[in-house]
One Martini backbone bead per residue (centre of mass of N, CA, C, O) as a GRO file, in nm:
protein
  152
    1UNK     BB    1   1.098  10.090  17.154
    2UNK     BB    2   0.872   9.948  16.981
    3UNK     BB    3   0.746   9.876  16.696
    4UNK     BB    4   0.446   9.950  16.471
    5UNK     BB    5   0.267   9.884  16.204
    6UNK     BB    6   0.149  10.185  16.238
    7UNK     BB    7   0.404  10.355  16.189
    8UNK     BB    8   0.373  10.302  15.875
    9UNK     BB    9   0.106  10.437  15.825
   10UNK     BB   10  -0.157  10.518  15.610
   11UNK     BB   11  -0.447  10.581  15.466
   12UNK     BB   12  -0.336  10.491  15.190
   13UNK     BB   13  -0.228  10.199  15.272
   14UNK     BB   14  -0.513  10.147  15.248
   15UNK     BB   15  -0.693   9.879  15.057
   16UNK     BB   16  -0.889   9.749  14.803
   17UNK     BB   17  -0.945   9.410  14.709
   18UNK     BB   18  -0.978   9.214  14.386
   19UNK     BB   19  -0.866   8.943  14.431
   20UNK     BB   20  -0.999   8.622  14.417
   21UNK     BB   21  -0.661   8.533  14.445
   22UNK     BB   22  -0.389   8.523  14.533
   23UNK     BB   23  -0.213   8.621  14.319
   24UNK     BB   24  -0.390   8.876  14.246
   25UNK     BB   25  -0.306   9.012  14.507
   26UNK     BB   26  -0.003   9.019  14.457
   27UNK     BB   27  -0.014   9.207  14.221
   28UNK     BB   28  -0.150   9.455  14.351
   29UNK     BB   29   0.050   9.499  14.559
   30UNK     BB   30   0.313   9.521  14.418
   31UNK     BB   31   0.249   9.760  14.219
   32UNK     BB   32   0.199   9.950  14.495
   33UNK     BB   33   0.512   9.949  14.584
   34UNK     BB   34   0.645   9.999  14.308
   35UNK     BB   35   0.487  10.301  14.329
   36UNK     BB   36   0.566  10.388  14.619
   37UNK     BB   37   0.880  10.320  14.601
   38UNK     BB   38   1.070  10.278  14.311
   39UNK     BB   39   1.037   9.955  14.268
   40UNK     BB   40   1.079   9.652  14.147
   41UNK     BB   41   0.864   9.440  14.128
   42UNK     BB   42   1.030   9.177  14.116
   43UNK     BB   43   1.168   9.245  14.394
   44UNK     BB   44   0.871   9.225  14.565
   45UNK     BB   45   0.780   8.931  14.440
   46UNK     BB   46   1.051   8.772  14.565
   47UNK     BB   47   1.057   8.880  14.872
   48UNK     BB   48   0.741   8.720  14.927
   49UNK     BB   49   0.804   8.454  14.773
   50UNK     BB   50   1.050   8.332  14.977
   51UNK     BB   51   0.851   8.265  15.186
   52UNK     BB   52   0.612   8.122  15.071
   53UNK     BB   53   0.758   7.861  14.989
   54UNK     BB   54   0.797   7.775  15.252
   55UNK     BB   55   0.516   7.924  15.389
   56UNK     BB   56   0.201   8.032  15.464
   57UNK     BB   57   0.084   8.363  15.521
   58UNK     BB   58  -0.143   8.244  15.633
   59UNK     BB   59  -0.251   8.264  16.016
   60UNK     BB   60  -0.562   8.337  16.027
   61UNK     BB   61  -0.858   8.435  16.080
   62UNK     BB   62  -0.841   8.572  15.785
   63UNK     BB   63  -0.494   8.609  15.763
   64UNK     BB   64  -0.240   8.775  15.578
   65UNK     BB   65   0.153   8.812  15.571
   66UNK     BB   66   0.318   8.929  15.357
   67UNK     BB   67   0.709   8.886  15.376
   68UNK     BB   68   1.029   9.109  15.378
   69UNK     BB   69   1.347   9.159  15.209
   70UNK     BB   70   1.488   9.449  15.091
   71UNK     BB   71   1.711   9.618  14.923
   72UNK     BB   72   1.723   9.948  14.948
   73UNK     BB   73   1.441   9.998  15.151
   74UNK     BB   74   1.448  10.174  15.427
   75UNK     BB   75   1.186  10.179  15.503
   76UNK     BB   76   0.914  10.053  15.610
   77UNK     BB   77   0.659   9.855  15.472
   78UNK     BB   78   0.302   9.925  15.484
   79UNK     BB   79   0.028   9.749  15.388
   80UNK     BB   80  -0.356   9.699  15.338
   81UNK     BB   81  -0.573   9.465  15.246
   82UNK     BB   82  -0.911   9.449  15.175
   83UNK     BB   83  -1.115   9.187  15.085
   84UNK     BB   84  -1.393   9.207  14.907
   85UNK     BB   85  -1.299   8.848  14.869
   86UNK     BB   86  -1.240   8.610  14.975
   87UNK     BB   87  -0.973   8.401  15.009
   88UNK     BB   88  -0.906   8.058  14.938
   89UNK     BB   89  -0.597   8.015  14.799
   90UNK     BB   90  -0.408   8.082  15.086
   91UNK     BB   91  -0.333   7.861  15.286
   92UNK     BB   92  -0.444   7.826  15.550
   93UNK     BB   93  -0.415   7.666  15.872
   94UNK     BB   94  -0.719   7.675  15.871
   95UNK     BB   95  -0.868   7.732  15.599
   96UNK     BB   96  -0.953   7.985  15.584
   97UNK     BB   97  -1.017   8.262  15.457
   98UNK     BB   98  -0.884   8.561  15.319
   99UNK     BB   99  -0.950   8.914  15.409
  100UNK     BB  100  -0.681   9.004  15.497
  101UNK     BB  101  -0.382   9.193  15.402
  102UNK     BB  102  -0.035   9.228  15.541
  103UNK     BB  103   0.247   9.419  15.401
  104UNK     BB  104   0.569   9.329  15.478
  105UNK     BB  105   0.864   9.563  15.408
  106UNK     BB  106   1.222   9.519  15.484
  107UNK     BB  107   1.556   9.611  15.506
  108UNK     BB  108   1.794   9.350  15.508
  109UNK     BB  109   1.898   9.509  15.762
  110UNK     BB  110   1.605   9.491  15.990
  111UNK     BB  111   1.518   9.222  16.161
  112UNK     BB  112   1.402   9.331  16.388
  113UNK     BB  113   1.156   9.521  16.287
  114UNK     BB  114   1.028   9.292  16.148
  115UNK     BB  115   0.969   9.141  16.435
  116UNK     BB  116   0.795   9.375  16.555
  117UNK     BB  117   0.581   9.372  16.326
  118UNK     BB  118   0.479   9.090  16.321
  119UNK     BB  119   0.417   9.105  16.626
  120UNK     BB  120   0.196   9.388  16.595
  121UNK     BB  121  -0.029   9.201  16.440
  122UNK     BB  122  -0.048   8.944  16.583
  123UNK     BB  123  -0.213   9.091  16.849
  124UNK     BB  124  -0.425   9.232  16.703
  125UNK     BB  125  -0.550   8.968  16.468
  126UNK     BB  126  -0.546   8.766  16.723
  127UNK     BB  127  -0.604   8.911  17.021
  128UNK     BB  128  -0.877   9.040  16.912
  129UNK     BB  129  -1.204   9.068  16.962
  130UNK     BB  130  -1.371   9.164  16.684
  131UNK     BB  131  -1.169   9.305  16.462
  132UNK     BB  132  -1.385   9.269  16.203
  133UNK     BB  133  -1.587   9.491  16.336
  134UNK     BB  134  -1.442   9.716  16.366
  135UNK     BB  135  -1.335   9.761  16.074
  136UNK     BB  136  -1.642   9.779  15.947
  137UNK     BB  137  -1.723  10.024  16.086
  138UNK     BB  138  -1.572  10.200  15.935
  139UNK     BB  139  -1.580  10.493  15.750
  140UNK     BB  140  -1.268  10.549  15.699
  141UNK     BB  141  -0.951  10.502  15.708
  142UNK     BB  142  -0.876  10.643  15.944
  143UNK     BB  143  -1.027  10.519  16.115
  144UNK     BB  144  -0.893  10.229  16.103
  145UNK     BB  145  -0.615  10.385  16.197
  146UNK     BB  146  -0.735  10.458  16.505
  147UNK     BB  147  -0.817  10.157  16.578
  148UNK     BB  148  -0.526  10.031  16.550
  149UNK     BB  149  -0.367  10.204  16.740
  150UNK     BB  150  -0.550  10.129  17.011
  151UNK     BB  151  -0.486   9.798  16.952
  152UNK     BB  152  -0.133   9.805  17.018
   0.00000   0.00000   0.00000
């Protein structure tokens, strides 16, 4: 069975981005996951913007995945940033302000989970009508990572 970008979440790993710029988000990220896993922020910081220099993962309606792969990380990590205040120079395809941040960082060999954490994301966040509203919604991190459960 496919795994889903949920299965790797805790509400913990929920979090308020202030950062009014790309920039700003990616070093917010970086510190986080650089705590949360005992990991250099540099090699956090290089695994994502490998992809980011490619194109960027703003993929519209207001989300961006920044994503890669690093050696020696073991399971994969999920954290959300949902953006305080939109961000307008995150070069989204479709030009909007990017709300929500989802960064996916998977061990370099496990490209399989890669693309399946990819891709259960992308159906929650593009394929849900009102997706935004449901998660204003939310009272409490809990709450939104079991609206998320609900809609994978």
């Amino acid at each position: 069975m496919a795994k889903s970008f949920t299965d790797y979440l805790t509400p913990d790993d929920i979090i308020e981005l202030t950062g009014e710029s790309r920039a700003k988000v990616f070093t917010e990220l970086v510190s986080l996951t650089a705590e949360k896993r005992g990991v250099e922020p540099e090699d956090v910081f290089s695994a994502i913007m490998a992809r980011e220099k490619i194109m960027s993962t703003a993929i519209g309606e207001g989300v961006a995945i920044p994503h890669g792969r690093m050696a020696d990380l073991g399971e994969p990590l999920v954290i959300i940033g949902i953006c305080r205040e939109p961000v307008a120079d995150y070069h989204a395809l479709d030009g909007k302000p990017v709300k929500l941040v989802i960064l996916v960082l998977v061990d370099w060999n496990d490209s399989d989970i890669h693309l399946e954490l990819l891709s259960s994301i992308a159906k929650v966040f593009l394929k849900t009508p009102g997706i935004f509203d449901n998660i204003s919604r939310c009272s409490s991190n809990a709450d939104l990572l079991a609206e998320l459960k609900k809609l994978v």
